[in-house]
C-alpha positions in Angstrom: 148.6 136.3 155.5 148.0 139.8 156.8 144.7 140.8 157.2 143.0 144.0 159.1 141.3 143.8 162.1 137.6 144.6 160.6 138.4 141.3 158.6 138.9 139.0 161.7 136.6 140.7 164.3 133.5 141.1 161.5 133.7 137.5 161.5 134.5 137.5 165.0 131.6 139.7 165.8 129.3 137.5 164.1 129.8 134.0 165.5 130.6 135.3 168.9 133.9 134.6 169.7 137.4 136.4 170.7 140.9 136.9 169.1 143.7 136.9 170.8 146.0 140.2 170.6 149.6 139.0 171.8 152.4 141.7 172.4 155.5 141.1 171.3 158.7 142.5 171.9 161.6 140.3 169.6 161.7 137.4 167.4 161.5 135.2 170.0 157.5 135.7 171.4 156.5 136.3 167.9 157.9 132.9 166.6 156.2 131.5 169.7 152.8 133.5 169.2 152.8 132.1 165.4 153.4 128.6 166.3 150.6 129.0 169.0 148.2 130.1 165.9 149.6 126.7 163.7 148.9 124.7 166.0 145.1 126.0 166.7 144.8 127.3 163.7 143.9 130.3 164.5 143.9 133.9 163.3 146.0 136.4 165.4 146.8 139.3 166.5 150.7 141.0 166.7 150.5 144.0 168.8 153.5 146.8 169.3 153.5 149.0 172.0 155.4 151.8 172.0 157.7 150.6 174.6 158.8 147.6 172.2 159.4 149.9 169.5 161.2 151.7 171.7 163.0 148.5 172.1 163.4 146.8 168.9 162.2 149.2 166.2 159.4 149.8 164.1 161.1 148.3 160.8 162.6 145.9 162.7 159.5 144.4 164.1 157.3 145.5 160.9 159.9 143.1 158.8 159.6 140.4 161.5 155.5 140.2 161.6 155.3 141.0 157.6 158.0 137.9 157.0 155.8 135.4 159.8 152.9 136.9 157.8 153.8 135.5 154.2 154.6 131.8 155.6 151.2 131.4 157.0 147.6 130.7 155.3 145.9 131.9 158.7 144.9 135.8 159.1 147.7 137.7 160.9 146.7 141.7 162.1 149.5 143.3 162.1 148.3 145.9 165.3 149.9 148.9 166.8 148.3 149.0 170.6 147.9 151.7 172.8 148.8 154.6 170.8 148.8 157.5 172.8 151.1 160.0 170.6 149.5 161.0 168.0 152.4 161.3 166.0 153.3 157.7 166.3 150.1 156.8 165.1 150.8 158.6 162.2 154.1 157.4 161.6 152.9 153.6 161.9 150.1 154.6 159.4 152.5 155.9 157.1 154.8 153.0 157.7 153.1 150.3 155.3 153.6 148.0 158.2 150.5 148.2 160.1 147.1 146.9 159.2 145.6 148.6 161.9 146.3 151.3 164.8 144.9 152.0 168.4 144.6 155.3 168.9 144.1 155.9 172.9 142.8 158.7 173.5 141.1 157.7 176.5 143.0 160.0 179.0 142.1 163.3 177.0 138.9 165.7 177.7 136.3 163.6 175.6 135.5 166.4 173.0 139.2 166.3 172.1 139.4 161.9 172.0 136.2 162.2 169.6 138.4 165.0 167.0 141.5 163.2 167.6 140.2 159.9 166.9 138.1 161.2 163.8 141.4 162.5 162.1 143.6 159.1 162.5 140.4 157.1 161.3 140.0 158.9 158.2 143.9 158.8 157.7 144.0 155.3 158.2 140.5 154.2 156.2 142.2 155.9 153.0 145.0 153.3 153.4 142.6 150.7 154.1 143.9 149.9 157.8 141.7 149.7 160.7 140.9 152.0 163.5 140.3 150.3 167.0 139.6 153.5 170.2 139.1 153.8 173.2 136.7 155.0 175.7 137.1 155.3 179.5 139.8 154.5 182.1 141.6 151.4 182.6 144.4 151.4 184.3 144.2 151.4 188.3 140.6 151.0 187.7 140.8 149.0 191.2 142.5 151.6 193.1 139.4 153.8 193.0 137.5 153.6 196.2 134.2 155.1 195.9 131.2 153.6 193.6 131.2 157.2 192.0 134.6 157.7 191.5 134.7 153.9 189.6 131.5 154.8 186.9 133.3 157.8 186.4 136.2 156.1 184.7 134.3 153.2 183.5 132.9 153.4 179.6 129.3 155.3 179.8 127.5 153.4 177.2 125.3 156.3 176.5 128.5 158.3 175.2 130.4 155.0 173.6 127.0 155.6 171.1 127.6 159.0 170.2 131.6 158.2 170.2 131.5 155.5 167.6 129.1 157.6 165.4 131.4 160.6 165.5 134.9 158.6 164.6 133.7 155.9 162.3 136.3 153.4 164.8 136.6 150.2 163.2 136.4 148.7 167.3 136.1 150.0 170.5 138.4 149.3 174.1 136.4 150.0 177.2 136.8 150.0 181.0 134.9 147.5 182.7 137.4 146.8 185.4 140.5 145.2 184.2 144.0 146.5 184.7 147.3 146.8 182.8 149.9 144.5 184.6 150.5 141.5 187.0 148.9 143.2 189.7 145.3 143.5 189.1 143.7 142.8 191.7 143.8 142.2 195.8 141.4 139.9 195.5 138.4 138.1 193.0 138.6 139.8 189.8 135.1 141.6 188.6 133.9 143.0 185.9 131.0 144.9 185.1 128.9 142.8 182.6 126.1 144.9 182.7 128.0 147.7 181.4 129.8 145.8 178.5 126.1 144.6 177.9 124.7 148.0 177.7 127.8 148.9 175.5 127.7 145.9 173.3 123.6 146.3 172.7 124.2 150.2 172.5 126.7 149.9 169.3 126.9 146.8 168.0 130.9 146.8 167.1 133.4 144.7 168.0 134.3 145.2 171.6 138.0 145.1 172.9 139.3 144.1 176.5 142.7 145.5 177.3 144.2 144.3 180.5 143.0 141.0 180.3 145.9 138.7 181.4 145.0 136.0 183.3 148.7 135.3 185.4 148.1 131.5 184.8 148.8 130.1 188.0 151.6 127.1 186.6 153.4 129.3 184.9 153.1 131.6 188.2 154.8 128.9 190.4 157.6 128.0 188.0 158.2 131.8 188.4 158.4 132.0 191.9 160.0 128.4 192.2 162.6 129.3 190.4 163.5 133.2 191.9 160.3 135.5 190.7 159.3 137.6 193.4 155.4 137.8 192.1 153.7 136.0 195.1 151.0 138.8 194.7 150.2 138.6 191.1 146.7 138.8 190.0 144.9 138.4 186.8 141.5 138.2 185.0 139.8 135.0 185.8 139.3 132.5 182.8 135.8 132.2 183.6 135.4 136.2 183.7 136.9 136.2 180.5 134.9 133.5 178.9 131.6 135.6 180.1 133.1 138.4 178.7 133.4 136.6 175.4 129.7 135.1 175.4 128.5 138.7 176.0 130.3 140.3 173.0 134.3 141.4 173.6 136.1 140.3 170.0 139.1 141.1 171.1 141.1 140.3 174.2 144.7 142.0 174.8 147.5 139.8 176.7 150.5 140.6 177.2 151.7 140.1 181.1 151.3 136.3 180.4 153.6 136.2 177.7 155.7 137.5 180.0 155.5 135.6 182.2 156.1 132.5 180.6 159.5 133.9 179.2 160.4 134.5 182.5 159.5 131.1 183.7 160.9 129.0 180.7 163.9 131.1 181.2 164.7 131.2 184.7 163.5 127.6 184.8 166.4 126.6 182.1 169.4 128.8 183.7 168.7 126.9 187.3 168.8 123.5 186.1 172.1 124.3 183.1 174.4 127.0 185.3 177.3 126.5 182.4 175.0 127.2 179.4 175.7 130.2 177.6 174.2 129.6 173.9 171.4 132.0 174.0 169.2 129.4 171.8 168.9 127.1 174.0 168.6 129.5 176.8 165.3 130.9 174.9 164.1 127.9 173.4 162.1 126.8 177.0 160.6 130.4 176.9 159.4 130.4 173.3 158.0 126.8 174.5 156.3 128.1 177.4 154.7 130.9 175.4 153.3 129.1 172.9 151.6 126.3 175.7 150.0 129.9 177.2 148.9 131.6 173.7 147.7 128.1 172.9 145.1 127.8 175.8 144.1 131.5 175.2 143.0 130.6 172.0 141.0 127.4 173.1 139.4 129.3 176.1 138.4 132.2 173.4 137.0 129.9 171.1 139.2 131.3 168.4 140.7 127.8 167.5 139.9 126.0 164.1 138.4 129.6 163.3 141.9 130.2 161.1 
């Protein structure tokens, strides 16, 4: 059944443990991602990005999610991620599909993130859908050299306090040193737990971790077995995540390893069956695959039997 966020981070929040936030992109990954949450049961999280609407459509994917929604007992958010146009946010607001929105105004002056993120919240609270923001700079955090340059694009805990009181956001995305992508990191992934400690003590509100892919390392070598040139790959440890967790994050994005398991299950199946062309069977490995991966996300999370 859909749900909003509040609903399954509140309780999330309380009894310390993380949901899973799975991109998908076609019926495929979100048959797999449901079947993942069946088996565990689990609550979930569907998240768009623009670049799968781009893709497949907003009503196209709405109809999907809403349809996987009414044949399941467990709490499905349906979640728009990273939106960084305004006017998209708007339009999945007014959509009815959506029980909740990012709005990512994390790249903007922060005077300007606080207004923006203000207006969508109170557009989206009178519709009852949730409001999840973000604060600080997460992308690339790696590439930044200097210990200066880093806090300056990490989330200052001090301001995250003032932020949350000004936009009434339902949860809140910060930069502790993760990365979109398959390419993290060069070497060891770190995060900074004694900022998301200071954050999580400071506010008190369900705490978000975007960039959180792990690039399993199985699903990794069936990649590359099989033609993948991702020998350099890098993710968020499990055990950095499961710290993460303990100190507060509700809410962990994933996304690369999803895609990576459809590449695996279908690379994997085309090498060993050259003459297959019946696109079912072709995509029936990679919806396998991605429902093993979402599967031990939700165990390592603690989300499981939490449905």
């Amino acid at each position: 059944m859909l749900q909003t966020l509040s609903y399954v981070l509140k309780k999330a929040n309380k009894n310390n443990y993380a949901v899973g936030a799975f991109n998908i992109n076609n019926l495929e990954i979100l048959q797999a991602v449901i079947n993942a949450a069946e088996l565990e049961q689990s609550p979930v999280i569907i998240q768009t990005s623009e670049g799968a609407l781009n893709y497949a459509g907003m009503d196209e994917l709405g109809t999907l999610v809403h349809l996987a929604a009414k044949k399941t007992k467990l709490p499905v958010v349906f979640h728009l991620d990273h939106g960084k146009n305004y006017d998209l946010v708007v339009k999945a607001i007014k959509s009815g599909y959506y029980t909740s929105v990012m709005f990512d105004g994390s790249s903007l002056p922060y005077k300007e993130n606080i207004r923006l993120t203000k207006k969508i919240v109170n557009l989206a609270h009178k519709k009852n859908i949730s409001v999840e923001a973000e604060l600080g700079a997460i992308a690339g955090i790696e590439d930044f050299v200097s210990v200066k340059e880093k806090d300056a694009h990490l989330t200052n805990p001090e301001q995250a306090i003032e932020f949350v009181e000004k936009t009434g956001c339902d949860a809140l995305a910060i930069a502790i040193g993760t990365s979109h992508g398959a390419y993290k990191y060069k070497s060891a992934s770190k995060l900074d737990f004694k900022r998301l400690q200071q954050i999580k003590e400071s506010v008190k509100l369900p705490i978000v971790l975007h960039g959180a892919s792990g690039i399993p390392a199985n699903i990794k070598k069936i990649c590359i077995k099989y033609g993948c040139d991702i020998k350099k790959a890098k993710g968020v440890s499990d055990a950095n995540i499961k710290k993460a967790v303990k100190l507060g994050v509700n809410k962990i994005n994933i996304d690369s390893d999803l895609r990576l398991a459809f590449d695996a299950g279908v690379r994997k199946f085309l090498k060993e069956n050259p003459s297959e062309i019946d696109p079912r069977k072709i995509l029936n490995p990679a919806k396998e695959l991605i429902t093993k991966v979402v599967r031990q996300k939700m165990q390592m999370l603690g989300c499981s039997n939490k449905g």
